[in-house]
DRENDO-1510 file (C-alpha; in Angstrom, 1 decimal, always signed):
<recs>
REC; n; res; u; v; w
REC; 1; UNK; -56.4; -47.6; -15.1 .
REC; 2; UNK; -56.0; -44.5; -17.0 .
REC; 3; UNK; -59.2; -42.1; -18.2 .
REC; 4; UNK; -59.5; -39.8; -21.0 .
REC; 5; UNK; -62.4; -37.6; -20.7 .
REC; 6; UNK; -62.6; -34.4; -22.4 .
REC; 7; UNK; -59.0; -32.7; -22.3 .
REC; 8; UNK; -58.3; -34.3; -18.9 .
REC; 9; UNK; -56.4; -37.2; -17.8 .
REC; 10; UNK; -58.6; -38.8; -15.0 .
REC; 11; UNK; -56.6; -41.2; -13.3 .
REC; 12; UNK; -58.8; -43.9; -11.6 .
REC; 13; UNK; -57.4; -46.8; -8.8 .
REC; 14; UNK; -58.9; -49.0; -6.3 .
REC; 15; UNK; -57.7; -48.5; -2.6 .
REC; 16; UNK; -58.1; -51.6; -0.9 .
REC; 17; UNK; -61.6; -53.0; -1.2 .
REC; 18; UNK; -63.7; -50.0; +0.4 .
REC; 19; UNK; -62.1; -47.3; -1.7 .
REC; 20; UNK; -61.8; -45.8; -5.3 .
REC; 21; UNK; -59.8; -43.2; -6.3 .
REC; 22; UNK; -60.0; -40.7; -9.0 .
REC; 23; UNK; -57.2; -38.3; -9.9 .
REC; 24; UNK; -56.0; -35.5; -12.3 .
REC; 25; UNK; -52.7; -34.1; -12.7 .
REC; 26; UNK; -50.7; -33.3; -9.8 .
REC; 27; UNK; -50.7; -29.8; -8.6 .
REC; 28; UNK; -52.1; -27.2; -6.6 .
REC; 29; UNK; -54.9; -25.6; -9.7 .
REC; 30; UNK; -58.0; -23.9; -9.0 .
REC; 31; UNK; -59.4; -25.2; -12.3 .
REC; 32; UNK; -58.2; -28.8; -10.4 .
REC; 33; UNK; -60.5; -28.3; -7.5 .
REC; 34; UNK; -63.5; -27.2; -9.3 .
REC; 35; UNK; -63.5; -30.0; -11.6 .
REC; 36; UNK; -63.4; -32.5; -8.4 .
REC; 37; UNK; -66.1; -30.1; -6.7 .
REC; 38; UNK; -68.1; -30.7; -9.2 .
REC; 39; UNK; -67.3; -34.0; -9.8 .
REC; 40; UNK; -67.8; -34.8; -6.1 .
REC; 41; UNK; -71.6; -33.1; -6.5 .
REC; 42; UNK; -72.6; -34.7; -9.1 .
REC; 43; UNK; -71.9; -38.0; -7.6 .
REC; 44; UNK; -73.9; -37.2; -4.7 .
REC; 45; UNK; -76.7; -36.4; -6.9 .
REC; 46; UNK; -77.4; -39.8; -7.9 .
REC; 47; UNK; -78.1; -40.6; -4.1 .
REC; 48; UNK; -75.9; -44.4; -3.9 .
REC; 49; UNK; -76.8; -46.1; -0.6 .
REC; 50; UNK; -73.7; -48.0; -1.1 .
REC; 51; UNK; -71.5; -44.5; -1.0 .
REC; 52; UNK; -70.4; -44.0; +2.5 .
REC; 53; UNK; -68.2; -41.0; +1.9 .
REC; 54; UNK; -66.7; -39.0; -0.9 .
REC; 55; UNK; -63.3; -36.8; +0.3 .
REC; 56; UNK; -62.2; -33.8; -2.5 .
REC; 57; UNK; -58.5; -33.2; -2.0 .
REC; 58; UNK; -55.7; -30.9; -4.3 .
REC; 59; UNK; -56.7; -32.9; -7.3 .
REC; 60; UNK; -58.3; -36.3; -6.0 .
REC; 61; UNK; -61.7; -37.6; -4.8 .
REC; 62; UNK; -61.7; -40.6; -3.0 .
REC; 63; UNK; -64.9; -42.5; -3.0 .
REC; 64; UNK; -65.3; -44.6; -0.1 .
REC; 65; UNK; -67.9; -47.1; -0.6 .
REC; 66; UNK; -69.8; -50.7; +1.6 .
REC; 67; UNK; -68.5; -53.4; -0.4 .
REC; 68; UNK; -71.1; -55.4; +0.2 .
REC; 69; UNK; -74.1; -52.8; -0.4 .
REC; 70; UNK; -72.4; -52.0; -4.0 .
REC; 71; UNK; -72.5; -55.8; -4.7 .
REC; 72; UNK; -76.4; -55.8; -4.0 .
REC; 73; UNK; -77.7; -52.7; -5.9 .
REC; 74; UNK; -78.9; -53.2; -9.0 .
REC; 75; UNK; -76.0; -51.4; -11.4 .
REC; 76; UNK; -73.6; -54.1; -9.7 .
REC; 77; UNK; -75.8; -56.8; -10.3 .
REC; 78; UNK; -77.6; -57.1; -13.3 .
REC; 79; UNK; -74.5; -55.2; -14.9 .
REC; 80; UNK; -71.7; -57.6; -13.3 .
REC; 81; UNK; -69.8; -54.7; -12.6 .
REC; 82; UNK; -66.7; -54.3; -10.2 .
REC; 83; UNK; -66.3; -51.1; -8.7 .
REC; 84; UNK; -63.9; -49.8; -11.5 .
REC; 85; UNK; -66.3; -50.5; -14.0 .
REC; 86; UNK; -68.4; -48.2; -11.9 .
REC; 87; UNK; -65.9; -45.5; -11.6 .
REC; 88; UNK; -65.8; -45.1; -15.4 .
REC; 89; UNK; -69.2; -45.4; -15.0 .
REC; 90; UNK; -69.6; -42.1; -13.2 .
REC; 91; UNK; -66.7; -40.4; -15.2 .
REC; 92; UNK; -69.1; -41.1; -18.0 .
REC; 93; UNK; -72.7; -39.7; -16.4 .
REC; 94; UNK; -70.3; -36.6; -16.0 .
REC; 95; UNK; -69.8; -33.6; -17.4 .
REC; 96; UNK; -66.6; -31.3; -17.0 .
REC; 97; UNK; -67.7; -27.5; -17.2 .
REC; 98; UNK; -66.2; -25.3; -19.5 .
REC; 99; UNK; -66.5; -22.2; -17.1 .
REC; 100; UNK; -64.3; -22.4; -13.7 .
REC; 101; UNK; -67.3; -23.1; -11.5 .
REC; 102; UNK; -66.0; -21.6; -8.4 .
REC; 103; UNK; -65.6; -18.1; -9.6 .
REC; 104; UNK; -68.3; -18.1; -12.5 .
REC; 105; UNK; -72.7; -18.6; -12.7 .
REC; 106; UNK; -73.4; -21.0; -15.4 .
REC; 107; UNK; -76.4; -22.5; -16.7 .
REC; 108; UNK; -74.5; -25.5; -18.5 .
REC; 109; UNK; -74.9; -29.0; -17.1 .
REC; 110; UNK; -73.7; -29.8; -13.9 .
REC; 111; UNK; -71.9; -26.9; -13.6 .
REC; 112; UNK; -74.3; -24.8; -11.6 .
REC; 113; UNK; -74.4; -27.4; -8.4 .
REC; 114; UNK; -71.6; -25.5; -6.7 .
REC; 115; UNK; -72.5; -22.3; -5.1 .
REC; 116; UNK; -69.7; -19.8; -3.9 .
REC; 117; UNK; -69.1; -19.6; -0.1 .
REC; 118; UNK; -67.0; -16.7; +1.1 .
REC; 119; UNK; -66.4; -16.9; +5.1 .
REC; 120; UNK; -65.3; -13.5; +6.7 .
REC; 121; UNK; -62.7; -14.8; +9.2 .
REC; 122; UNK; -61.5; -12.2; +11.6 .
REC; 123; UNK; -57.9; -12.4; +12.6 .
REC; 124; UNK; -55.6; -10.6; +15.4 .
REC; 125; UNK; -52.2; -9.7; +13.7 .
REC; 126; UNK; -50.8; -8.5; +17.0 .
REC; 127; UNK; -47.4; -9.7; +17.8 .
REC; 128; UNK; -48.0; -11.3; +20.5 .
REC; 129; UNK; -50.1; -13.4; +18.4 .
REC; 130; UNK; -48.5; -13.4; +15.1 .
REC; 131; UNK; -44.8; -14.8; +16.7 .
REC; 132; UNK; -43.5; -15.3; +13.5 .
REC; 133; UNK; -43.9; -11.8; +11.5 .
REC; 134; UNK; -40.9; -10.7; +12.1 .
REC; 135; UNK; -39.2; -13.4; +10.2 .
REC; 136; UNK; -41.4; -12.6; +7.1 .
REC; 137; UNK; -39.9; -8.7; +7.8 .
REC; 138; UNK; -36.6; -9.9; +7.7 .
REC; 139; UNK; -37.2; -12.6; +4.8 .
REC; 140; UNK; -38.9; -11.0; +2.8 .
REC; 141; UNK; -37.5; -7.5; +3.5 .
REC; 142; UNK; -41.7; -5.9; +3.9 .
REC; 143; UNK; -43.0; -4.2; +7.2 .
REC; 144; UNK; -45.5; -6.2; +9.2 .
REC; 145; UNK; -48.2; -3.6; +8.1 .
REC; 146; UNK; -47.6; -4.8; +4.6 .
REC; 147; UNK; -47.7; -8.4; +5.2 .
REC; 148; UNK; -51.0; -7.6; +7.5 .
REC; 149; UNK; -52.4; -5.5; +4.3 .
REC; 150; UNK; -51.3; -8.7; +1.9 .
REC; 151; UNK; -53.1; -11.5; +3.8 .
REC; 152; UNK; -56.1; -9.7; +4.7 .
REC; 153; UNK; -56.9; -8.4; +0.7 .
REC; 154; UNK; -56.7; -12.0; -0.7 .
REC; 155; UNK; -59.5; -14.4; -0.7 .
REC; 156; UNK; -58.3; -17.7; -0.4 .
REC; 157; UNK; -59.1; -21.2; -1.7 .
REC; 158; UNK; -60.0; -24.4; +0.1 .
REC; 159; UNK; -58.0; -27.2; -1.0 .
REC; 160; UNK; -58.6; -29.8; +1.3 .
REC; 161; UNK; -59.1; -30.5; +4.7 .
REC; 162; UNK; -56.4; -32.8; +6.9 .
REC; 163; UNK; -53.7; -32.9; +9.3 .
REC; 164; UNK; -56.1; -32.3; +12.0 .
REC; 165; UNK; -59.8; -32.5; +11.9 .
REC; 166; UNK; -61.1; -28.7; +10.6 .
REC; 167; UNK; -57.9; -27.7; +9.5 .
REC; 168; UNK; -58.2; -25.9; +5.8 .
REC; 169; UNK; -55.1; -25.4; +3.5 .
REC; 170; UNK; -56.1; -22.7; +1.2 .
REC; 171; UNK; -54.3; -20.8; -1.1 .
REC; 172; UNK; -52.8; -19.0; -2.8 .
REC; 173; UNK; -50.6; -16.9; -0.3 .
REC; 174; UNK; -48.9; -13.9; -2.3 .
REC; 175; UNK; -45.4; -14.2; -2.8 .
REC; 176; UNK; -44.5; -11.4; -1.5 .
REC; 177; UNK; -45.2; -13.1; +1.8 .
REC; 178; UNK; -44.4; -16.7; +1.6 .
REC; 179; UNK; -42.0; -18.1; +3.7 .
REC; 180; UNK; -40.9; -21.4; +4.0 .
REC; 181; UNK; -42.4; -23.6; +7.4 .
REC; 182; UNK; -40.0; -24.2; +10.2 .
REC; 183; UNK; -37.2; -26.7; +10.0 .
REC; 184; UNK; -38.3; -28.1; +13.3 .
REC; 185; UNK; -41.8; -27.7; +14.6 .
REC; 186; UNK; -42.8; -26.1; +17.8 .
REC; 187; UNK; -44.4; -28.9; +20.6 .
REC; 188; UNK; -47.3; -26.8; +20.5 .
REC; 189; UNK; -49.4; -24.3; +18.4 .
REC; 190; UNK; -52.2; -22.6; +20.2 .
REC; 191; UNK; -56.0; -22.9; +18.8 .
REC; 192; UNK; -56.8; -20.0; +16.9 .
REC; 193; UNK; -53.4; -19.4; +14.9 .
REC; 194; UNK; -53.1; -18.8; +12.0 .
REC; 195; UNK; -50.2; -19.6; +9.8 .
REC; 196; UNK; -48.3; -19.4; +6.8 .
REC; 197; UNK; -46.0; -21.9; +4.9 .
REC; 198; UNK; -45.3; -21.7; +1.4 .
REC; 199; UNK; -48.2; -20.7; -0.9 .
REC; 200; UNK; -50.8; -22.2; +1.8 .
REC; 201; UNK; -52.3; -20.2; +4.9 .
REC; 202; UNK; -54.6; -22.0; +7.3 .
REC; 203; UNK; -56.1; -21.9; +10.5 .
REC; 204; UNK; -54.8; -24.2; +13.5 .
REC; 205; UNK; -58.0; -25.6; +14.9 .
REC; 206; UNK; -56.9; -26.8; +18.3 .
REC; 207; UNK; -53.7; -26.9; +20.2 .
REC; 208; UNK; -51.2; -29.4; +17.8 .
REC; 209; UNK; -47.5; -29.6; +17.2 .
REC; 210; UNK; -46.8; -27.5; +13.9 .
REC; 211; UNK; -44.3; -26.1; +11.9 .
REC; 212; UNK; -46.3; -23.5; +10.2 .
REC; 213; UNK; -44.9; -19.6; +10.0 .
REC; 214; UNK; -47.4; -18.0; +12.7 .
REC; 215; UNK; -48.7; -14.3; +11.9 .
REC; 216; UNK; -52.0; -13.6; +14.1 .
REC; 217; UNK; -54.6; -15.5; +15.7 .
REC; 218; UNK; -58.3; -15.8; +15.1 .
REC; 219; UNK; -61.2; -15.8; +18.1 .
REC; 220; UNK; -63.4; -18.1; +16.2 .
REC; 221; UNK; -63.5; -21.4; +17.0 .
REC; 222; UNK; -63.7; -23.5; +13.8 .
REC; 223; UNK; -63.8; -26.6; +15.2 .
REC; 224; UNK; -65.9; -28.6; +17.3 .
REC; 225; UNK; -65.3; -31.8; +19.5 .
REC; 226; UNK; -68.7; -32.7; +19.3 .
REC; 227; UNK; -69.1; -35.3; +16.7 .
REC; 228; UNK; -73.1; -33.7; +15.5 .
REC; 229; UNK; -71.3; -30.8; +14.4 .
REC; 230; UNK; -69.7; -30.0; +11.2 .
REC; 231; UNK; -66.6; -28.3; +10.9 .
REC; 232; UNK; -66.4; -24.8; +9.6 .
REC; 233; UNK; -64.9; -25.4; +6.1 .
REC; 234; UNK; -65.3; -27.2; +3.5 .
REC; 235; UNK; -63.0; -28.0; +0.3 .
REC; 236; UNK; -64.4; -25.3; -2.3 .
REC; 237; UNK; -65.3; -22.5; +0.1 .
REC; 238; UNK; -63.8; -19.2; +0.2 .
REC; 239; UNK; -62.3; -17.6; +3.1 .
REC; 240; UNK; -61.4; -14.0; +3.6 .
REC; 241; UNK; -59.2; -12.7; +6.8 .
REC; 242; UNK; -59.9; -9.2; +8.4 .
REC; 243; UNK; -57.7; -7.4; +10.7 .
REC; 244; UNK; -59.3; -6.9; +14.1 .
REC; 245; UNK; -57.5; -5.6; +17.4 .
REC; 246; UNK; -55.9; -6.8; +20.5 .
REC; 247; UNK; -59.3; -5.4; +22.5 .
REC; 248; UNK; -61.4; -6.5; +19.7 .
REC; 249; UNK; -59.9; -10.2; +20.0 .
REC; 250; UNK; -60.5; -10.3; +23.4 .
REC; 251; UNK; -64.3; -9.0; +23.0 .
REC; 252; UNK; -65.3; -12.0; +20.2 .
REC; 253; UNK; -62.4; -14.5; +22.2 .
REC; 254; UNK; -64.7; -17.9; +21.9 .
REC; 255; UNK; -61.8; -19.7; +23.3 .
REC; 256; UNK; -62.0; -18.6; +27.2 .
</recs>
């Protein structure tokens, strides 16, 4: 079922029967993310005992929802609505800013419920860290103290989170120093690195398989096993890398 709300094209599709989905065009847009950010918030607002979880991807927001709760509230019942009736429900109660909410204070309507969050990650671009800066050098033809200067100026974007639990694909990497992921992935990433592949940089959160460019390494743990805690991103935050030394890395390791 296709959407049309203000100068967007809000895709909207059951998946199964404990899930909705709504979708905008396909691609990696900041102005993408903020309008399912804000989206997101806004459904939260309305406080929906029969909304179990709500996940905020590239340019999707799945709703996942207790079939049987949504079938005894009230907006279900005295409205005989099926869960798609309720998604255009809630594409109606909302309002898409006009202002990119993640980079600009607004006063409008529900586009002041999403407050920037910049995290200051420190990072270790030694090479015995960052294994893989030498094929950026050669790639790319820039010294390592380049691509160190590159990816520690940007502030980056949280997309979404997957692959592992914690780990954050933000963006945009400069294109002076994206490079492709491996053809074949390595058995085994160590916790803590911190990679490149295409226009996305992210942060391995424990030790995994991966294919991802590797170019330092971060002491902060930014994931927890312990199911009470939270992990350290979220899809909207900023991040912000700083270069840090070998010594300093092994001061702030939380790893050990």
């Amino acid at each position: 079922m296709k959407t049309d709300f203000e100068n967007s094209n809000w895709q909207l599709h059951a998946l199964g029967d404990h899930a909705i989905v709504f979708s905008l065009e396909e691609k990696m847009s900041e102005e993408i993310i903020s309008k399912i950010i804000t989206f997101k918030k806004t459904i939260e607002a309305f406080h929906f005992d029969f909304i179990k979880d709500l996940i905020p991807s590239y340019h999707t927001l799945t709703l996942i929802y207790d079939i049987t709760l949504f079938y005894q509230n009230k907006i279900a019942s005295e409205n005989n609505q099926s869960i798609i009736q309720f998604g255009n429900f809630l594409l109606t109660a909302f309002n898409i800013p006009s202002k990119n909410i993640l980079t600009e204070k607004t006063t409008e309507k529900n586009t002041n419920i999403l407050v920037e969050k910049i995290i200051q990650i420190p990072v270790c671009y030694d090479v015995r860290f960052g294994i893989d800066l030498e094929n950026i050098v050669l790639k790319n033809k820039i010294s390592i103290e380049e691509i160190i200067k590159i990816h520690s100026e940007e502030t980056y974007l949280v997309y979404c989170l997957g692959f592992l639990p914690g780990f954050a694909y933000m963006g945009k990497v400069n294109k002076t120093i994206q490079i492709a992921r491996h053809a074949s992935p390595r058995k085994e990433v160590i916790a803590g690195s911190v990679g490149i592949a295409g226009m996305q940089t992210g942060i391995y959160p424990m030790n995994s398989p991966g294919g991802w460019q590797i170019i330092g390494r971060t002491p902060i743990k930014i994931f927890e096993k312990d199911p009470t805690v939270l992990g350290k991103f979220s899809a909207g935050d900023r991040i912000q890398f700083y270069s840090i030394s070998y010594s300093e890395f092994e001061k702030l390791n939380e790893y050990k």
